[in-house]
N, C-alpha and C positions, 0 to 999 in steps of 0.2 A: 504493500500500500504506500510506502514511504516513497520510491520509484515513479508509482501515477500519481502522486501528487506533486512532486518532482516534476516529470512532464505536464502536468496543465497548470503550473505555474507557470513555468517559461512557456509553454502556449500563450498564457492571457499576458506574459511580461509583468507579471507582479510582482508587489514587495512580499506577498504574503498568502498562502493558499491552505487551507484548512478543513480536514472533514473532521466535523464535532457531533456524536452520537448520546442520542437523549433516555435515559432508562426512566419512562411516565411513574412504573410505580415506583420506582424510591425516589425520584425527583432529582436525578443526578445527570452531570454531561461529564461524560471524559471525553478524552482526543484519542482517535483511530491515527491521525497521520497529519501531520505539517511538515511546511517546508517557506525556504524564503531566500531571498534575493543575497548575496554577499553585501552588498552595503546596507543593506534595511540596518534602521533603528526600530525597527519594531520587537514588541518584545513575544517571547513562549506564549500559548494561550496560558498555558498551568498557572500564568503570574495571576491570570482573573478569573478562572474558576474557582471561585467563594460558593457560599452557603446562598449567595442572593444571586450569582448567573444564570441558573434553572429560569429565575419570574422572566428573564430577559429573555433566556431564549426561547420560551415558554409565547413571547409577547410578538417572537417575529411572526407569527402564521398572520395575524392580524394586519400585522404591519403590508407584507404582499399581498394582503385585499383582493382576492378573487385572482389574482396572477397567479404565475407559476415561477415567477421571480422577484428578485427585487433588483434589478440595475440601475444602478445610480453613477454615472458616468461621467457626473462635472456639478459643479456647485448647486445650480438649480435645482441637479435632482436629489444632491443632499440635502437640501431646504428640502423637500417633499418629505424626505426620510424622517427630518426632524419634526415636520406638523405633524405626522402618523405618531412618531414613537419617540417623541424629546427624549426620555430617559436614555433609548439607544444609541440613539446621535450625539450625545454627548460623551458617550464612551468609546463611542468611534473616534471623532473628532480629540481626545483626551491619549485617545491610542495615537495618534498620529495619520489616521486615514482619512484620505484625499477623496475617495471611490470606492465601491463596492458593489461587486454582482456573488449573489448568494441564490441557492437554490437549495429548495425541501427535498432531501431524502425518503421519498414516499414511494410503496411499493403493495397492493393489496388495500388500500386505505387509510394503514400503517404507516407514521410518521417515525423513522429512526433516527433521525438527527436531519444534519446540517452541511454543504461544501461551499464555501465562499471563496475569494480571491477579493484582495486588499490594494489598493494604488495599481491598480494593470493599466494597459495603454486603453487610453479611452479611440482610438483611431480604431482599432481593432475587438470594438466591440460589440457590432452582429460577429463576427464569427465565434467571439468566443461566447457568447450565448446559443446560437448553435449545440458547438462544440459541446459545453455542459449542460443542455437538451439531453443529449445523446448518451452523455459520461453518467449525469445521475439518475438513470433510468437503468442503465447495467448496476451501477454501484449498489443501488437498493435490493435491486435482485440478488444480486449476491448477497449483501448484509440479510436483506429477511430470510435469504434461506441457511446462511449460518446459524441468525438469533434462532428458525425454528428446528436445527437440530442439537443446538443448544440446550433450548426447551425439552427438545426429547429426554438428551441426556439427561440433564436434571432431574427428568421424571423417573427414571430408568436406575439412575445411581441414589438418589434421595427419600429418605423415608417422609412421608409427606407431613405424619403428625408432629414427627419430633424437629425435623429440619438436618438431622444428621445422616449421614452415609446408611444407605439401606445395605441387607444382608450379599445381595447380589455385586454393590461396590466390595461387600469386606473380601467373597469368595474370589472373588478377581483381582485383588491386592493381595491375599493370600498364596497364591498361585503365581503370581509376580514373581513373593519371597521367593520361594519352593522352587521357581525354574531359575531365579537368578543366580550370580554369583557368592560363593558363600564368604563369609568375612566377616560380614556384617550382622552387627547386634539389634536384638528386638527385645522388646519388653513388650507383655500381653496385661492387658487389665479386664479381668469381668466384672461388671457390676448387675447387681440383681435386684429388684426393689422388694424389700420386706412387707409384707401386708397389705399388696396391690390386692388381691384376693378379697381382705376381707374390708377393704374400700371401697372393692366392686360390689359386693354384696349388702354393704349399709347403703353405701352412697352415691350409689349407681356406676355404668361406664364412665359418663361424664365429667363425672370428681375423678375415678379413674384414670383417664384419657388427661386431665389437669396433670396430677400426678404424675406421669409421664417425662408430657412437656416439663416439667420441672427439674425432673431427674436431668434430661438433655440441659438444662439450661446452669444446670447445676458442674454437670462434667464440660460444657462450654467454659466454665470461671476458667478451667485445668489443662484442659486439651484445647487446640483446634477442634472444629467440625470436622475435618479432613480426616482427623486421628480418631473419629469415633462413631464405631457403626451399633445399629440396632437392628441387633443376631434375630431377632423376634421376640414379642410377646413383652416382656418387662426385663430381658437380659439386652444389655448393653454391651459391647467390647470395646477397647483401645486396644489400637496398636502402635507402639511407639518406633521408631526407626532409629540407629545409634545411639543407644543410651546405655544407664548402668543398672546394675541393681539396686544402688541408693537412691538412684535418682526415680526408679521404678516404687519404689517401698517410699519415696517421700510423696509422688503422685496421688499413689492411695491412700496418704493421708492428709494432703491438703482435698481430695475428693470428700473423706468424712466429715472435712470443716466445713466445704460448701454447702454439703448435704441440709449441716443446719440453716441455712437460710431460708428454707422452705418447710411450711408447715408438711408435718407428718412423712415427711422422706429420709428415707434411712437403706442404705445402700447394703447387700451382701459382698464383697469384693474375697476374687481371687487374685497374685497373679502368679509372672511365673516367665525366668529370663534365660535366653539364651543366648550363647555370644557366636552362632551360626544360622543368620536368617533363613537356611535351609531348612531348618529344623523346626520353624514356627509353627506347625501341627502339632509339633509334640507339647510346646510351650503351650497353644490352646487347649487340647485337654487337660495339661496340670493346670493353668488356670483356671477351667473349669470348676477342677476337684477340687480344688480350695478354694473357689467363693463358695461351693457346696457344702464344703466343711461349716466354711465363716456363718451358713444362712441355718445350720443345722442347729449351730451352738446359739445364735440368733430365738429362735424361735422355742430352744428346751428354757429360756427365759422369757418367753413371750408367748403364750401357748393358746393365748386368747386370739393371735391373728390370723385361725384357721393355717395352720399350717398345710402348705403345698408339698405333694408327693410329687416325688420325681419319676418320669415314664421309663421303664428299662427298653 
C-alpha cells in the first residue's frame, strides 16, 4: 500500500497523499499508508489523530454534499470548504494546505475510511480526479473484502461471550507448538470457575453467562487476550510463550488477586511448565490435573456449591 500511494502522489504532484481508515464502532481512524513530497513541511497524520479526529472525519460525508468528492483546487474552492465545515478548514489551512481533492472509500454502502492528496498541481486536476474515480473504487474493494475476512476470522478464532480466543484458536496454536521447533519454553495455566453450577441453578444462565465475562475480564488484568483461550464451558487456559516457572506460579497468583474484584468469582487453577514447547500436550494434561486437584480440595471446603463431577 505504501508503493500506491507513493504512485498517486507523484501522479497528483502533491505535498501529501493519505488513505485514512475509519472503524464506526469504536470510533477510531488509523493510517493504512502515507506518503509525501521531499521538501513538504507537512507533518505524519499520527501528529493529529487525537480523541477528537473521528467528529472531523466523521463531518467530511456532509461536507461532499451529495458529491462523490471534495476538490478544492484554489482559494475559492477553499472558501467553499470553509462555509461547509469551518472546523475542517481551519485544520487544513493550520496544517499548511493550499488544496485538497479527497474521496470516500465506499464499497457495498460501506464507508471504510478516506484517500486524499494535499497541495497537488491544480493544472492537472481533471485527470487526477479521474485517476482517483478509478483508484478508490479498487481500493474499497479490496479493503471491504479484507475487513470481511477479517470479520470471519474473528468469528472463527473468538469466543463470542467472553471476547477471548475460542477452543478452535487454542487447538491451532497448540499444534503450532507441537510441529514447531523445540527450545522453547511454555507455561500452561487452567483456570476453572468454582460454583458456576450452583449460580446457574439459583440464579439463572444469565448471572451465569455474567460470571463468565468476569472471569475473562478478570485473566484480561494478567494475560493478553491472545494468551487466553476458553477450552469450553467454564474452563479457561493460558498459554504462555518463553517464560519461567516463577514467573508461571506468580501469574496464578496475581490471577487469584484479580479474581477478587468480582463479586463471587473464584478460580480453580492448574499449571504446569515445560522448557520444550514440543511437549505442551503433556504440560496440558498436568495442568489439567492440578486445577483438578486445586477445585477438589476447593469444594471438600465448600460443599454447598453443588459440586461438579468430572466425565471419565
Amino acid at each position: 500500500m505504501k508503493s500506491i500511494v507513493q504512485d498517486i502522489r507523484d501522479l497528483c504532484d502533491s505535498e501529501h497523499c493519505c488513505i485514512l481508515l475509519m472503524d464506526q464502532e469504536k470510533r477510531k481512524c488509523s493510517i493504512l499508508a502515507e506518503a509525501f513530497s521531499g521538501e513538504t513541511k507537512l507533518l505524519p497524520m499520527e501528529h493529529y489523530l487525537d480523541s477528537g479526529f473521528y467528529t472531523i472525519a466523521e463531518s467530511w460525508e456532509a461536507t461532499i454534499a451529495g458529491s462523490n468528492c471534495i476538490l478544492a483546487k484554489n482559494a475559492h474552492d477553499m472558501e467553499v470548504v470553509r462555509e461547509r465545515n469551518p472546523v475542517w478548514h481551519e485544520s487544513l489551512t493550520l496544517a499548511g494546505a493550499r488544496n485538497i481533492v479527497l474521496f470516500p472509500l465506499i464499497f457495498k454502502q460501506e464507508l471504510m475510511g478516506y484517500i486524499w492528496a494535499i497541495n497537488f498541481s491544480a493544472d492537472a486536476a481533471d485527470t487526477i480526479k479521474e485517476t482517483l474515480e478509478l483508484t478508490t473504487f479498487i481500493l474499497a474493494s479490496e479493503l471491504y473484502s479484507y475487513r470481511l475476512l477479517d470479520k470471519l476470522h474473528t468469528l472463527s478464532s473468538k469466543d463470542m461471550l467472553t471476547g477471548v480466543m475460542n477452543r478452535n484458536e487454542m487447538n491451532n496454536h497448540v499444534d503450532a507448538l507441537v510441529k514447531g521447533t523445540s527450545g522453547q519454553s511454555v507455561g500452561v495455566l487452567f483456570a476453572d470457575l468454582n460454583g458456576l453450577k450452583a449460580i446457574n441453578d439459583s440464579d439463572g444462565h444469565i448471572a451465569g453467562d455474567t460470571l463468565l465475562r468476569d472471569a475473562a475480564a478478570a485473566l484480561c488484568e494478567v494475560f493478553t487476550p491472545k494468551q487466553i483461550f476458553r477450552a469450553g464451558g467454564d474452563e479457561f487456559v493460558v498459554i504462555l510463550n518463553d517464560t519461567t516457572e516463577d514467573a508461571l506460579a506468580d501469574s496464578a497468583d496475581k490471577l487469584r488477586a484479580a479474581a477478587q474484584h468480582y463479586e463471587g468469582l473464584n478460580f480453580a487453577i492448574g499449571t504446569a511448565f515445560t522448557a520444550d514447547s514440543t511437549n505442551v500436550r503433556i504440560a496440558l494434561r498436568t495442568a489439567d490435573e492440578n486445577m483438578y486437584a486445586d477445585k477438589r480440595r476447593y469444594y471438600e471446603t465448600h460443599p454447598e456449591q453443588n459440586r461438579r463431577t468430572r466425565k471419565s
